[in-house]
C-alpha positions as CSV (number, residue, x, y, z in Angstrom):
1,X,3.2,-14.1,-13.3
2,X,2.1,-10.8,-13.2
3,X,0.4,-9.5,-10.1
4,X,-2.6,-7.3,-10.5
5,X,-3.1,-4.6,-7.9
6,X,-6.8,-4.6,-6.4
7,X,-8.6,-1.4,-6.1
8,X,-7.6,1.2,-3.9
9,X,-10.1,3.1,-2.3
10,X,-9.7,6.9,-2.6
11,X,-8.3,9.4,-0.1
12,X,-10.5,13.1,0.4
13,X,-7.9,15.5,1.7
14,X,-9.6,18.1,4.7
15,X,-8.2,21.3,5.5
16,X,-4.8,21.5,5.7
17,X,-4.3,17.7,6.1
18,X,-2.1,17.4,2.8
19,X,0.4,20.4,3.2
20,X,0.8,18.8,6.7
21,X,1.7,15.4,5.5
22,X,4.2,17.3,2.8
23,X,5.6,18.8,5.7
24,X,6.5,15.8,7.5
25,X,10.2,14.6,7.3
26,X,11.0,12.6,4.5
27,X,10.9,9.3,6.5
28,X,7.7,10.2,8.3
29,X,6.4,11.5,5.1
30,X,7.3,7.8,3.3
31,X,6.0,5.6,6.3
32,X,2.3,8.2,6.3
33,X,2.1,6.9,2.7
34,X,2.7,3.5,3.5
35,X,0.0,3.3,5.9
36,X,-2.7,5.7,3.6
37,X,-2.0,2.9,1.2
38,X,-2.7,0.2,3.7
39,X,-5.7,1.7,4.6
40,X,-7.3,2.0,1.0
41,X,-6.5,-1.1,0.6
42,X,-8.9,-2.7,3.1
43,X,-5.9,-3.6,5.5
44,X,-5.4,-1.9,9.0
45,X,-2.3,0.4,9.7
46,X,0.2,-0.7,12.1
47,X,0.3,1.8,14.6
48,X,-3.2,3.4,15.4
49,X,-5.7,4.1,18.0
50,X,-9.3,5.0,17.6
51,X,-10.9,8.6,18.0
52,X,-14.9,8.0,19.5
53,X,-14.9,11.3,19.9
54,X,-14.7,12.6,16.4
55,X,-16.9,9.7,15.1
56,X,-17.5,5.8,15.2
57,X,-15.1,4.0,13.4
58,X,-12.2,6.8,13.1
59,X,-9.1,6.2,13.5
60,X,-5.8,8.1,14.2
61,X,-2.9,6.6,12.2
62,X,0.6,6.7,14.3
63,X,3.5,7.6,12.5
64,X,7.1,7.8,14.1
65,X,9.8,9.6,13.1
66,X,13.1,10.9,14.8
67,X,12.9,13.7,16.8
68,X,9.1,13.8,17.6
């Protein structure tokens, strides 16, 4: 059986926000991209906490890494 992958919702790059995320570590770099793609598709990251005071319903996504 062959699985088709729903939709994923698009991601609009700010600022600097993607030549950040390339600068990451390679395993923060891979885990950010796991929870992007969590996140467009509907699901809710693992490790986040929510920033009222740059908008309702933002969230910062958490990513770990050695050496933070």
């Amino acid at each position: 059986m062959i699985r088709v992958r729903e939709s994923l919702k698009r991601i609009v790059w700010h600022g600097d926000s993607l030549e950040r995320i390339r600068s990451f570590p390679s395993d923060a770099r891979q885990d950010a991209g796991y929870e992007l793609e969590r996140v467009q598709g509907d699901r809710e990251p693992r490790d986040w906490k929510p920033m009222s005071a740059v908008g309702s319903g933002v969230v910062e996504i958490r990513v770990h890494a050695a050496g933070e």
